[in-house]
C-alpha positions in Angstrom: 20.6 -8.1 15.8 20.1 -10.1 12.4 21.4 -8.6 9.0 17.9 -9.7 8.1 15.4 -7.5 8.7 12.2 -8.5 9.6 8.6 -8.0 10.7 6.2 -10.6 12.7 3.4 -10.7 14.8 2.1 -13.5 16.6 -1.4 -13.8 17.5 -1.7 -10.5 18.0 -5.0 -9.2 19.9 -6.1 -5.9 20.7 -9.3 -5.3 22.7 -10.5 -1.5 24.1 -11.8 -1.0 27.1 -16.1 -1.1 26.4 -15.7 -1.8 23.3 -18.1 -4.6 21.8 -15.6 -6.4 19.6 -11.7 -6.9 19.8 -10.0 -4.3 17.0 -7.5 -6.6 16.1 -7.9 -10.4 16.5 -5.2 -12.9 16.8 -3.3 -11.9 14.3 0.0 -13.6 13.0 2.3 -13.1 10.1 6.0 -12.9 9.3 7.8 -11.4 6.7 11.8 -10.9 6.3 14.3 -9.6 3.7 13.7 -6.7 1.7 10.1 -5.9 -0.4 6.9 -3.7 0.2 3.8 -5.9 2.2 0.3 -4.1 1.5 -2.0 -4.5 4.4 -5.3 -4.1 2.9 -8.7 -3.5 4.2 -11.4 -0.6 5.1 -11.4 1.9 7.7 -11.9 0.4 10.9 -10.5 -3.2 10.0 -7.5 -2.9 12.0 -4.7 -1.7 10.2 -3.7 1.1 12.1 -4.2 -0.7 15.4 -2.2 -3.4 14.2 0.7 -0.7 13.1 0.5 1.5 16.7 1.0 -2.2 18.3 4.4 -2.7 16.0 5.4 0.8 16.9 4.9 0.9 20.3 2.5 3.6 20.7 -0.2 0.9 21.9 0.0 -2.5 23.9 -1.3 -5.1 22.3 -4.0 -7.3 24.1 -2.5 -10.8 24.1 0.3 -11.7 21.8 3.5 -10.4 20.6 4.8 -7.7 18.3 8.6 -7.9 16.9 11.0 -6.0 14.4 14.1 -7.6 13.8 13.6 -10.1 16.3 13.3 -7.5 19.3 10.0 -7.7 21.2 8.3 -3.9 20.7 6.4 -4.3 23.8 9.7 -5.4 26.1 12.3 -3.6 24.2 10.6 -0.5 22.2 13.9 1.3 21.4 16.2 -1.4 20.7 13.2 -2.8 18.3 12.5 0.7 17.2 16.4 2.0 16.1 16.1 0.7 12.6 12.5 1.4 11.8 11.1 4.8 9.8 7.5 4.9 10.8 4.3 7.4 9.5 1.3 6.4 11.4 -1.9 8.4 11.1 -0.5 11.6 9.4 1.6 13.3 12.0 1.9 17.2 11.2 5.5 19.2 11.9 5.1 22.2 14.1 3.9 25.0 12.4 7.0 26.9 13.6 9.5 25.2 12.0 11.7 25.2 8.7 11.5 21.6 7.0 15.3 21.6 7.6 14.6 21.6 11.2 11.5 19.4 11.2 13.8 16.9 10.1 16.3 17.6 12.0 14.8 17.2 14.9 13.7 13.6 14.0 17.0 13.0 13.0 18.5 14.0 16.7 16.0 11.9 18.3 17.1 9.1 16.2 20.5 10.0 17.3 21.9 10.5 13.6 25.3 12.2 13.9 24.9 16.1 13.6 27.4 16.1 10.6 25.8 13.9 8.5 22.3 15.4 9.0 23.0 18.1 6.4 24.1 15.9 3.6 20.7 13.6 4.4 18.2 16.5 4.3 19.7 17.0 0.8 19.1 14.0 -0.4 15.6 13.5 0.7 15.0 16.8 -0.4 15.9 15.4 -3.9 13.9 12.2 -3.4 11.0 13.9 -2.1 11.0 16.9 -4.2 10.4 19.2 -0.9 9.6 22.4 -0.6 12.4 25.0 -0.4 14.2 23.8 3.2 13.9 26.9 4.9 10.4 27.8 4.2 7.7 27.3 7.5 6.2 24.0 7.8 2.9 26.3 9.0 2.5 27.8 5.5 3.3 24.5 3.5 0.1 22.8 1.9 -0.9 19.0 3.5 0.9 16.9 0.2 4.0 19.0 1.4 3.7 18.4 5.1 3.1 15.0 4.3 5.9 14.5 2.5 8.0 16.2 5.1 6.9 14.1 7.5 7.5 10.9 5.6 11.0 12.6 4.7 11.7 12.5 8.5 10.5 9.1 9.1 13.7 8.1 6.5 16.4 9.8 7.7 19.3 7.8 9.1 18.3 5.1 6.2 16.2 2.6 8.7 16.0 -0.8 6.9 12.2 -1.0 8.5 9.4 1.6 7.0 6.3 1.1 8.6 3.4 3.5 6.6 -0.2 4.2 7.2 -2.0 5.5 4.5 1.0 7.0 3.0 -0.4 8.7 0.0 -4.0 9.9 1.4 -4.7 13.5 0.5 -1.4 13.9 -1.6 -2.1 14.8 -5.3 -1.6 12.5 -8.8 2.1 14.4 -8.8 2.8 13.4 -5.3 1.7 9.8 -5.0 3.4 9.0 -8.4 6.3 10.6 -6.3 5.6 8.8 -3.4 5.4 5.4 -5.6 8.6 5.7 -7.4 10.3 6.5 -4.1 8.8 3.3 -2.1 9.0 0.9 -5.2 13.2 2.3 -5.2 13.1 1.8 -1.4 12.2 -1.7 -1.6 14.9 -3.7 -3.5 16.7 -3.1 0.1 14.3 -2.5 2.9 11.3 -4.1 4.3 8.2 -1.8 4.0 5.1 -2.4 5.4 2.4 0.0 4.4 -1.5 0.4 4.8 -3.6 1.3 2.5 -7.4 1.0 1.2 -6.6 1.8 -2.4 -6.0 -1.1 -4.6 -4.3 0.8 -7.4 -2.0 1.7 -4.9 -0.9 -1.6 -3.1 -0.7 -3.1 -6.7 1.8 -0.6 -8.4 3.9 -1.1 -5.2 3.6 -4.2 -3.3 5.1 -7.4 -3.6 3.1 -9.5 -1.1 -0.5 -8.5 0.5 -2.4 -9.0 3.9 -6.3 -8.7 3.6 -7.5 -7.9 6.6 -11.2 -6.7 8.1 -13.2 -6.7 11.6 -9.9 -7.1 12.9 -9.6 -10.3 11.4 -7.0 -11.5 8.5 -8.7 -13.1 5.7 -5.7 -14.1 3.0 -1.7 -13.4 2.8 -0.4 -14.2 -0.5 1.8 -12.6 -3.1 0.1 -9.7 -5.4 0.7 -12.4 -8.6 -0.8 -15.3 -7.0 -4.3 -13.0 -5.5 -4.0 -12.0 -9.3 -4.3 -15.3 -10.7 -6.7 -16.4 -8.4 -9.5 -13.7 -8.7 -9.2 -12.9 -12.7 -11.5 -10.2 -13.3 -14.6 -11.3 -15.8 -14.6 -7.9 -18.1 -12.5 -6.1 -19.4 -12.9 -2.4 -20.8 -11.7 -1.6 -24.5 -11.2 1.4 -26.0 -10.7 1.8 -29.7 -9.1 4.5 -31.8 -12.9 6.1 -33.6 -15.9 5.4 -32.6 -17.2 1.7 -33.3 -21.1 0.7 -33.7 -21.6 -2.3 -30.5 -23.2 -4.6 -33.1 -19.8 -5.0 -34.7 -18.5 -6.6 -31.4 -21.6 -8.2 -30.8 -21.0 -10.1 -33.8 -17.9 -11.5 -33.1 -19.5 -14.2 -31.4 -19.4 -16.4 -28.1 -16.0 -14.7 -27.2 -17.7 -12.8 -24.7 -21.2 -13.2 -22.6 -22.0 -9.6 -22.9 -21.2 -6.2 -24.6 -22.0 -2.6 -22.4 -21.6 0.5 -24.3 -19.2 2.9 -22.0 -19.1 5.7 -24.8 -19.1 5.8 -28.6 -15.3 4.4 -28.5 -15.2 2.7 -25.0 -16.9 -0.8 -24.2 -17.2 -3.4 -21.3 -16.9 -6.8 -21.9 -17.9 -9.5 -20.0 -16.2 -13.3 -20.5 -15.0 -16.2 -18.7 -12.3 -14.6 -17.4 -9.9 -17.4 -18.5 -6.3 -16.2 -19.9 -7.4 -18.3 -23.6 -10.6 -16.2 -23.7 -9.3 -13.1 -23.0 -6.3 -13.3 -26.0 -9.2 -14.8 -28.1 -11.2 -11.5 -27.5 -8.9 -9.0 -28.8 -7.7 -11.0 -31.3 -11.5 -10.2 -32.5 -11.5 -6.5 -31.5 -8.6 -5.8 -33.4 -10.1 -6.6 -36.6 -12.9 -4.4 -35.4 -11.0 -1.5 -35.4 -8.0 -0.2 -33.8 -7.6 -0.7 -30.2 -5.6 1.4 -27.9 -6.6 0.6 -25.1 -7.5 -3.0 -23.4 -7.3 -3.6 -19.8 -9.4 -5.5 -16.5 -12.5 -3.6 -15.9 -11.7 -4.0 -12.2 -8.3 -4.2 -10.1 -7.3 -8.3 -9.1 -6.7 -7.4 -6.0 -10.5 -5.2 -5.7 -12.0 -8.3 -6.7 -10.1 -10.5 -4.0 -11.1 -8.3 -1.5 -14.7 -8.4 -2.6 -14.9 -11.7 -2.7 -13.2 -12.3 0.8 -15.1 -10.2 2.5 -18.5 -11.4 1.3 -17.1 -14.6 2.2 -16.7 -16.1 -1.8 -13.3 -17.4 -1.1 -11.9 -19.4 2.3 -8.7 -17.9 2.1 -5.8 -19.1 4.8 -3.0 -17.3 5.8 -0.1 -18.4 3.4 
């Protein structure tokens, strides 16, 4: 097995028995070494069939499937030893400590039974859990989650394959749940799923658009962010400011919305020179403390994609 890790699929199809359209359509993409890969795109676009298919819990149509070079489909556990996988919110038993919920995982995974102590600990840590003997039953869903996704990590796979990781957690928890996977990915390979673009851009490094089973772009987060530029940007100053005084800074900007009496929406070229020239005026309007994109790069790439502005090639 290669010291690099590494995730690829090769025109991967997956088609359900009736169903009208394939759920997953010949796709293909590669990634090695260590960093987080955001696989974007709405419910029902084909992420999670796409993540089953890499973890063996479905046979892909046509195609292949492989983690570190192993073929899923002809060698699930050799392809599967050094890969943490959450895929559509698994719950513990309702029995169980979260010691022995992760335990048990462990065992499976064959992690030696004397090390297994010392790992719960530091997940705990990581994950902030709930005390370790406490019943999974009586634990709220962010906590489940989290001791699910603690389990998925023990033994230290260099693979983490996610879905959704951070749906119906809490602020506290997904900022948790962030720190953890951006600290995970200076030396593992995470793929994760997601639909929320904050998300995927406070983590990931590199992003797969995907919908109707179909990849539309692969690109790095930087280069998506260069390419679709939002064309307003929301600032918010320090007391409340009358929208003529912005209006009259000129042709900066193509159009001024009031947001509230100290907020505003600005609409411009979207060029880097226009947008420095812009609060180089607000400032003198009064001070700002706040100036940011009125929408999220990678929010706009995906709009654009799927409404088919942009013919975007896999990279």
């Amino acid at each position: 097995m290669s010291d690099t890790s590494s995730i690829e699929v090769q025109g991967l199809t997956k088609a359900y028995f009736g169903g009208v359209a394939p759920a997953l359509r010949d796709a293909t993409f590669r990634y090695e070494g260590a960093g987080a890969i955001g696989y974007l795109g709405p419910n029902g676009a084909g992420k999670t069939t796409t993540l089953k298919v890499l973890t063996g819990l479905l046979r892909p149509t046509h195609g292949r499937a492989l983690l570190n070079g192993i073929d899923v489909t002809r060698s699930r556990k050799r392809a599967l030893a050094d890969v943490g996988s959450v895929i559509e919110s698994p719950e513990p038993y309702p029995s169980q400590t979260v010691a022995e919920a992760i335990e048990m995982v462990g065992e499976f995974r064959g992690a030696p039974r004397g090390e297994l102590g010392a790992e719960i600990a530091r997940l705990s840590e990581s994950l902030d859990l709930p005390p370790l003997d406490a019943r999974c039953g009586a634990l709220s869903k962010g906590q489940r989650q989290r001791v699910v996704l603690a389990a998925s990590l023990v033994g230290d796979p260099r693979i983490v394959i996610l879905d959704e990781p951070t749906t119906g957690l809490d602020p506290k928890e997904r900022i948790l749940i962030r720190n953890l996977l951006n600290q995970l990915k200076k030396d593992h390979l995470i793929l994760m799923s997601s639909h929320l673009m904050q998300e995927v851009t406070e983590i990931c490094d590199q992003v797969i658009f995907i919908n109707q089973g179909q990849i539309l772009l692969r690109d790095t987060v930087e280069n998506v962010a260069n390419r679709f530029r939002s064309r307003a940007v929301d600032v918010e100053f320090a007391t409340p400011i009358l929208v003529d005084k912005i209006r009259a800074l000129g042709p900066a900007f193509t159009s001024a919305t009031v947001v509230g009496e100290r907020r505003f929406r600005l609409s411009f070229d979207g060029s880097i020179d226009a947008r420095a020239s812009l609060l180089r005026g607000l400032v003198t309007v009064g001070p700002v403390i706040g100036y940011q994109s009125a929408s999220l790069a990678l929010e706009d790439a995906y709009l654009a994609l799927v409404a088919g502005g942009a013919n975007g090639a896999p990279a």
